[in-house]
C-alpha atoms as one frame of an Amber mdcrd trajectory, in Angstrom:
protein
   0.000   0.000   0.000   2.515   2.339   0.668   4.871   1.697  -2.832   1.256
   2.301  -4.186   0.961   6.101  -2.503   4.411   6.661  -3.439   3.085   6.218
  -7.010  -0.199   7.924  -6.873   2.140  11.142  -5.382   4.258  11.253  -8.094
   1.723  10.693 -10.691  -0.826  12.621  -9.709   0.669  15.237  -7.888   3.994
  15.572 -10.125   2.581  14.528 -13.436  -0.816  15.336 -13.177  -0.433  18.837
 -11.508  -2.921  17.925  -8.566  -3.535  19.874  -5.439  -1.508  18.662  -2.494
  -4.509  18.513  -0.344  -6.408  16.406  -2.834  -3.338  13.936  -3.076  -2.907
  13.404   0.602  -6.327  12.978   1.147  -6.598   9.864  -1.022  -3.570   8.829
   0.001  -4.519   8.876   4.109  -7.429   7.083   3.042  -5.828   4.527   0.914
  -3.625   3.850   4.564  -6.041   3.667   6.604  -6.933   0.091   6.492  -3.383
  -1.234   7.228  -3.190   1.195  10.292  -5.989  -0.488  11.799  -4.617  -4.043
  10.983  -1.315  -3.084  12.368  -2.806  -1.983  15.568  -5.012  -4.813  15.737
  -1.869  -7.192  15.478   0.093  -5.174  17.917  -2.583  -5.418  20.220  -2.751
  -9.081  20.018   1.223  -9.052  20.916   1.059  -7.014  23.671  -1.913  -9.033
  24.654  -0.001 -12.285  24.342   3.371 -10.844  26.037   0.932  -9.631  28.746
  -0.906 -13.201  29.363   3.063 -15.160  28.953   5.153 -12.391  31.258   2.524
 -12.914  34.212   2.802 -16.313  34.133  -0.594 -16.804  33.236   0.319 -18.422
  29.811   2.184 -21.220  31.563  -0.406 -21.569  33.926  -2.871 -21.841  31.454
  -0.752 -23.940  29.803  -0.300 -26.253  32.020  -3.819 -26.680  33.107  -4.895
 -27.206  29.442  -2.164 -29.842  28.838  -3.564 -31.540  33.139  -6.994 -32.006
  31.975  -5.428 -35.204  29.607  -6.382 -33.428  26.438  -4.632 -34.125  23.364
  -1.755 -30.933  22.285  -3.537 -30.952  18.943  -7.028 -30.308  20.847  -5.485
 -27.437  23.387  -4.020 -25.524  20.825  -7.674 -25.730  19.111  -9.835 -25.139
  22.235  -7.524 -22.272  23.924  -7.066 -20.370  20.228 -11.454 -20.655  20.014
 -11.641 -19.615  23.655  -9.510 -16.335  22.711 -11.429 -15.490  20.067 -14.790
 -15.999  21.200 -13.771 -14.050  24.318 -12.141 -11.025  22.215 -13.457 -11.295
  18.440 -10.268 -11.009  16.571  -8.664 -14.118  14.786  -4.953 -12.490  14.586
  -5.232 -12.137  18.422  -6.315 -15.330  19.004  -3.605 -16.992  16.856  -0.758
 -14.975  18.814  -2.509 -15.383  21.840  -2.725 -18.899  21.721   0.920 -19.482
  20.368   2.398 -17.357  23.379   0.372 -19.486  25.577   0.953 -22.960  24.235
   4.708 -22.600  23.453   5.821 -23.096  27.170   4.636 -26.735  27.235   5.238
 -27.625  23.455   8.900 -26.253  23.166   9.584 -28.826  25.962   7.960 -31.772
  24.661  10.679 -31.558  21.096   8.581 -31.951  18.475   9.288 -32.288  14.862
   8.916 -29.235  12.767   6.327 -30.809  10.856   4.301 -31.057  13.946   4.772
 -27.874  14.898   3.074 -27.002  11.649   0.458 -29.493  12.155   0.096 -27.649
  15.457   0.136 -24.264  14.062  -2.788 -25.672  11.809  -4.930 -26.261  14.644
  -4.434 -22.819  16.379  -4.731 -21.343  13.118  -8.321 -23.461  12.139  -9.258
 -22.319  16.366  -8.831 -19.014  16.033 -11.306 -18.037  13.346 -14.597 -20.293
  14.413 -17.197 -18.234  15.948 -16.592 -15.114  14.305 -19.227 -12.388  15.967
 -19.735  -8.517  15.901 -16.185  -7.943  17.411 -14.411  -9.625  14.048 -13.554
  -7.236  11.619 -14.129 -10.200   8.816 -17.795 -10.368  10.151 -18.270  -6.438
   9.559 -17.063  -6.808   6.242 -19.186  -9.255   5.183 -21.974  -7.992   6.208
 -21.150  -4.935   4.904 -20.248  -6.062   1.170 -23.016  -8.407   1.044 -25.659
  -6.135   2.669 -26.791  -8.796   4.860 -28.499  -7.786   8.390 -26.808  -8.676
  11.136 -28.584 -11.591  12.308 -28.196 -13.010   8.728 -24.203 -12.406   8.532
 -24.066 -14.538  12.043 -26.094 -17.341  10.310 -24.018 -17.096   7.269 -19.931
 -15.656   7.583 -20.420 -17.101  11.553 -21.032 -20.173  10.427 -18.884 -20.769
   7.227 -16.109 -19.347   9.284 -16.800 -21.829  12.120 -17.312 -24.942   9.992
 -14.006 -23.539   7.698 -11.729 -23.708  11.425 -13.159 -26.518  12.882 -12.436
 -28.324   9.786  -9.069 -27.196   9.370  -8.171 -27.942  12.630  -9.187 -31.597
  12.533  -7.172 -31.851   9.456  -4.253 -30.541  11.401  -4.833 -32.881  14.300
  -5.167 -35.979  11.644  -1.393 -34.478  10.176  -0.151 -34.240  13.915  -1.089
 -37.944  14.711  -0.148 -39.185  11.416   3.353 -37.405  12.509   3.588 -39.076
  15.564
């Protein structure tokens, strides 16, 4: 986005003689998206380093990991709890890493089951997508669906889309095994 400014400045300011207002303008609008997706994935890191630096993240961890579930199933169920609880999909996938990594960097595991792993945080932390997901706003917005019909539509495809991805990445992380 921003080569793309740098080329709408010099061609329509230098080459096409327009007013430096007029050129800023489009260009602050043209930026404003990734501003808001760059705070929304800082947010999620500070969120994360918040949860992992007082302790909760191992704690959570740990608790996850003493209730006998599978790895594959934690990383699924804690990166769906964080984004049911806060909406956003790129806060639930660094929220969940942070949290998990303290138990899975000492159980060694393969790089390919790390990805397998990644799959299932990944395919948890975009099922119930509600009214404080961006994606949902969109859709709604785009499609000019209500929102009651957007949750029984994007809320659902979204929620059959992770859960499905994640089994696929718990099938891969047993297959690995």
């Amino acid at each position: 986005i921003l080569v793309a400014c740098l080329v709408a400045i010099y061609g329509l300011a230098m080459r096409q003689g327009m007013a430096k207002d007029r050129v800023m303008e489009i260009c602050g609008h043209a930026l404003q998206p990734a501003g808001i997706i760059l705070l929304v994935i800082g947010a999620g890191g500070v969120f994360k380093q918040v949860l992992v630096d007082s302790g909760v993240g191992p704690a959570l961890g740990e608790a996850l990991t003493g209730l006998g579930l599978p790895i594959a199933i934690t990383c699924f169920v804690l990166a769906a709890a964080v984004r049911i609880i806060q909406g956003s999909a790129t806060v639930a996938c660094l929220t969940a890493v942070g949290l998990v990594m303290p138990v899975i960097e000492q159980l060694n595991y393969s790089g390919a089951q790390m990805a397998a792993l990644s799959i299932c945080i990944a395919g948890g932390s975009i099922v119930v997508s509600h009214v404080n997901d961006a994606g949902f706003w969109l859709f709604g917005k785009f499609t000019g669906a209500t929102e009651a019909q957007t949750l029984k539509t994007w809320t659902m495809m979204e929620t059959i889309l992770g859960t499905t991805g994640a089994i696929v990445g718990m099938i891969a992380f047993q297959l690995l095994s």
